[in-house]
Backbone as CSV, one residue per row, in Angstrom:
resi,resn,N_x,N_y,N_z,CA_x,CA_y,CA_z,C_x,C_y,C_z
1,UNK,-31.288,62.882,-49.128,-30.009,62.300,-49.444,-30.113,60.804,-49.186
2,UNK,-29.518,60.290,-50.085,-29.429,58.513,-50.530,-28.516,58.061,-49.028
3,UNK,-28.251,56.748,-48.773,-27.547,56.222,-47.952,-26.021,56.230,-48.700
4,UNK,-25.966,55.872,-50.041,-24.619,56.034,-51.250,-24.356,57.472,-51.156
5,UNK,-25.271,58.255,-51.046,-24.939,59.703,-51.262,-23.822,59.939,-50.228
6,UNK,-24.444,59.664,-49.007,-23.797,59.706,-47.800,-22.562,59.219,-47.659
7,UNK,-22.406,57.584,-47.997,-21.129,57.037,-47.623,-20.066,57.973,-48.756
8,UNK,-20.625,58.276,-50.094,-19.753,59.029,-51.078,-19.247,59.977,-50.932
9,UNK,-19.919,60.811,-49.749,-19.266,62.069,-49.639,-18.708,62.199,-48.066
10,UNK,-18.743,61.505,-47.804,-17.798,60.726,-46.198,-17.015,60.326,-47.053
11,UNK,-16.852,59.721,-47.812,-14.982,59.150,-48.751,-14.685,60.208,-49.364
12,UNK,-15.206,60.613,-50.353,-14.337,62.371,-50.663,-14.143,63.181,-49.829
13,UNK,-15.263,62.955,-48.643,-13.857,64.496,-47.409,-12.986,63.564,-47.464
14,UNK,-12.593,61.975,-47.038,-11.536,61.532,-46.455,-10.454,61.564,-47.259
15,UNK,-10.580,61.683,-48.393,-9.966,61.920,-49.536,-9.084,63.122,-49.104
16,UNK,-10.290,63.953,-49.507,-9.383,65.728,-49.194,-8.512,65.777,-48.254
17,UNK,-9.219,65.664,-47.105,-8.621,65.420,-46.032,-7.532,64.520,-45.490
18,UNK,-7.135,63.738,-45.559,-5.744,62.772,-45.415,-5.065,62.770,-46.684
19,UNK,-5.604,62.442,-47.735,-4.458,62.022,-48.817,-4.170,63.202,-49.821
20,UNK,-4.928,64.398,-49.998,-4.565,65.289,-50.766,-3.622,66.423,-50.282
21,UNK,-2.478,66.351,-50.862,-1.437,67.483,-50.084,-1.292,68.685,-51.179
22,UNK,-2.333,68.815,-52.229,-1.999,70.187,-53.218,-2.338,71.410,-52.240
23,UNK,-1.841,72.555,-52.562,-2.165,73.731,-52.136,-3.161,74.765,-53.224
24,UNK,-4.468,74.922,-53.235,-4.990,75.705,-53.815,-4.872,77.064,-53.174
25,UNK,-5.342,78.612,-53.999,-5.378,79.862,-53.693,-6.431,79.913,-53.076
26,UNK,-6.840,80.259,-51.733,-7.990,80.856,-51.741,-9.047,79.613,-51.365
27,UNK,-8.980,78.286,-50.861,-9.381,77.270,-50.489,-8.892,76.099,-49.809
28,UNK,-8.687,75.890,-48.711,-8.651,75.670,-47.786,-9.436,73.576,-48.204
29,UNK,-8.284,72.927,-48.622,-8.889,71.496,-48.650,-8.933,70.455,-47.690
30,UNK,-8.439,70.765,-46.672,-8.658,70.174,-45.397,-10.016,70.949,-45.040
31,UNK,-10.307,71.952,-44.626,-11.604,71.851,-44.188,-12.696,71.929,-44.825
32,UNK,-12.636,72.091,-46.412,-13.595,71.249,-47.390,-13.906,69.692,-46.889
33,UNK,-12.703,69.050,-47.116,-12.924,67.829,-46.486,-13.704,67.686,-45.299
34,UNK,-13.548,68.143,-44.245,-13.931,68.123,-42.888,-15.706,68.968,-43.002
35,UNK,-15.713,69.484,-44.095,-17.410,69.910,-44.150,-17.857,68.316,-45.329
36,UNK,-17.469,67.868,-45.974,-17.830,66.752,-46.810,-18.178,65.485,-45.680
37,UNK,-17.067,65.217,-44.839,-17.251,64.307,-43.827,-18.257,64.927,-43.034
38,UNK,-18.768,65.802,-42.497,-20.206,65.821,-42.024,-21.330,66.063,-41.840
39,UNK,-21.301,66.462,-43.651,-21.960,66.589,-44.493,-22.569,64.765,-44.521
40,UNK,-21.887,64.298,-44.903,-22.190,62.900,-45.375,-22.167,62.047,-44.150
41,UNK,-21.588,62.002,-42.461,-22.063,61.435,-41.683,-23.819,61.706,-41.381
42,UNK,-23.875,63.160,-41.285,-25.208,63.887,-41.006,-26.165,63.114,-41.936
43,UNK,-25.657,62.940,-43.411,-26.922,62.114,-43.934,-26.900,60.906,-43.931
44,UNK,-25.819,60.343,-43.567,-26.137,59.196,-43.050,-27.503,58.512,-41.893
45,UNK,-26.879,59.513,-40.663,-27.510,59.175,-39.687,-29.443,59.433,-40.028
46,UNK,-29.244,60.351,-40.641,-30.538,61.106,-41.205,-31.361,60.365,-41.837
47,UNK,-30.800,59.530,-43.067,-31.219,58.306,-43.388,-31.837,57.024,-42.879
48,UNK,-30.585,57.172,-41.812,-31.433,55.954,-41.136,-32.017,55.801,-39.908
49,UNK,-32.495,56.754,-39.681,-33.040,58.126,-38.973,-34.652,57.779,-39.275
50,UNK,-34.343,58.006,-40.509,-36.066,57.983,-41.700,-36.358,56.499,-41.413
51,UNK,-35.373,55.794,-42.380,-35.853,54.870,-42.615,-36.068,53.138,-41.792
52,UNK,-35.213,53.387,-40.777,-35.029,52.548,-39.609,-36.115,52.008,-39.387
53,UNK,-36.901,52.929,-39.142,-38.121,52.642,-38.071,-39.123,52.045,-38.636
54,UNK,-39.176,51.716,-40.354,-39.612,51.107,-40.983,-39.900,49.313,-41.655
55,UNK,-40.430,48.285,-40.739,-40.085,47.146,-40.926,-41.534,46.617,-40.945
56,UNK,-41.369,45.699,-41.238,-42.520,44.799,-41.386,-42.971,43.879,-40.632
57,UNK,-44.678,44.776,-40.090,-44.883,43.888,-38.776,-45.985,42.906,-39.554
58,UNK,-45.898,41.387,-38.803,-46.734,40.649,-39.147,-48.247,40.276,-38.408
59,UNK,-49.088,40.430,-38.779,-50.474,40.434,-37.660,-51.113,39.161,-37.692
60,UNK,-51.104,38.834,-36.913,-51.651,37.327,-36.438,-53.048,37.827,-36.281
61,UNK,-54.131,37.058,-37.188,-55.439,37.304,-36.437,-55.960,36.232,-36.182
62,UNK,-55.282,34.812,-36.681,-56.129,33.736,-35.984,-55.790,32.680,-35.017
63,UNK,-54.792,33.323,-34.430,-54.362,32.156,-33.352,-54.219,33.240,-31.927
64,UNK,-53.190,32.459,-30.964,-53.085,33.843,-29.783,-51.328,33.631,-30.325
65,UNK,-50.627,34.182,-29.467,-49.308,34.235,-29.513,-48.466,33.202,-29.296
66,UNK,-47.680,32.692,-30.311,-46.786,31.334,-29.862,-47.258,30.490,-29.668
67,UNK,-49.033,30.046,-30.395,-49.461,29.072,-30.856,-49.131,28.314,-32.568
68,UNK,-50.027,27.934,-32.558,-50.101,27.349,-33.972,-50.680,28.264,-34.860
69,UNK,-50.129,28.511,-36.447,-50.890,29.492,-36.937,-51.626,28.524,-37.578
70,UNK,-53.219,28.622,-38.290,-54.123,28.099,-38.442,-54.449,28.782,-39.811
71,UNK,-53.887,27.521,-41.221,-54.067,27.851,-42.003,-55.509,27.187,-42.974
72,UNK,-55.968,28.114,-43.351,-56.820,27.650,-44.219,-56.996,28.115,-46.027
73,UNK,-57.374,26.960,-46.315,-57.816,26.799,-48.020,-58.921,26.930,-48.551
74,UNK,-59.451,27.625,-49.841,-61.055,27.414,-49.966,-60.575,26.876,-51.424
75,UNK,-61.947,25.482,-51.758,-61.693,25.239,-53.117,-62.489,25.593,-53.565
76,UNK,-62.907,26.214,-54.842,-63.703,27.416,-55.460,-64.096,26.125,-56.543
77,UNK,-65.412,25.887,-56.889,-65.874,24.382,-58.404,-66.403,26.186,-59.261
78,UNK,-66.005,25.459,-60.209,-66.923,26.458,-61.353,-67.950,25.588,-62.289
């Protein structure tokens, strides 16, 4: 499940749930809602859960730490 997936179906429980006052037969739209909301918190967290932990480390191999980085050029003659 998408991070959109998630927030989308966290707004349709909230939907069901606070602003819809119809009465269906046989379904129960408050706690539809209330399975949509955590349904869609759950993939939220799940999401970023996965994908959090994912960032971009940078590796220094030619200096020490909180020095100067030490760039170099090669000019290539043909």
């Amino acid at each position: 499940m998408r991070l959109g997936t998630g927030i989308f179906l966290l707004a349709i429980g909230a939907v069901l749930t606070f602003a819809v006052s119809a009465q269906v037969s046989g379904i129960d739209l408050d706690v539809v809602g209330w399975i949509l909301m955590a349904v869609g918190a759950l993939g939220i967290v799940v999401e970023l859960a996965v994908w959090a932990p994912r960032r971009r480390r940078v590796v220094r191999t030619d200096g020490y730490e909180g020095g100067p980085v030490r760039r170099s050029t090669t000019e290539e003659t043909y």
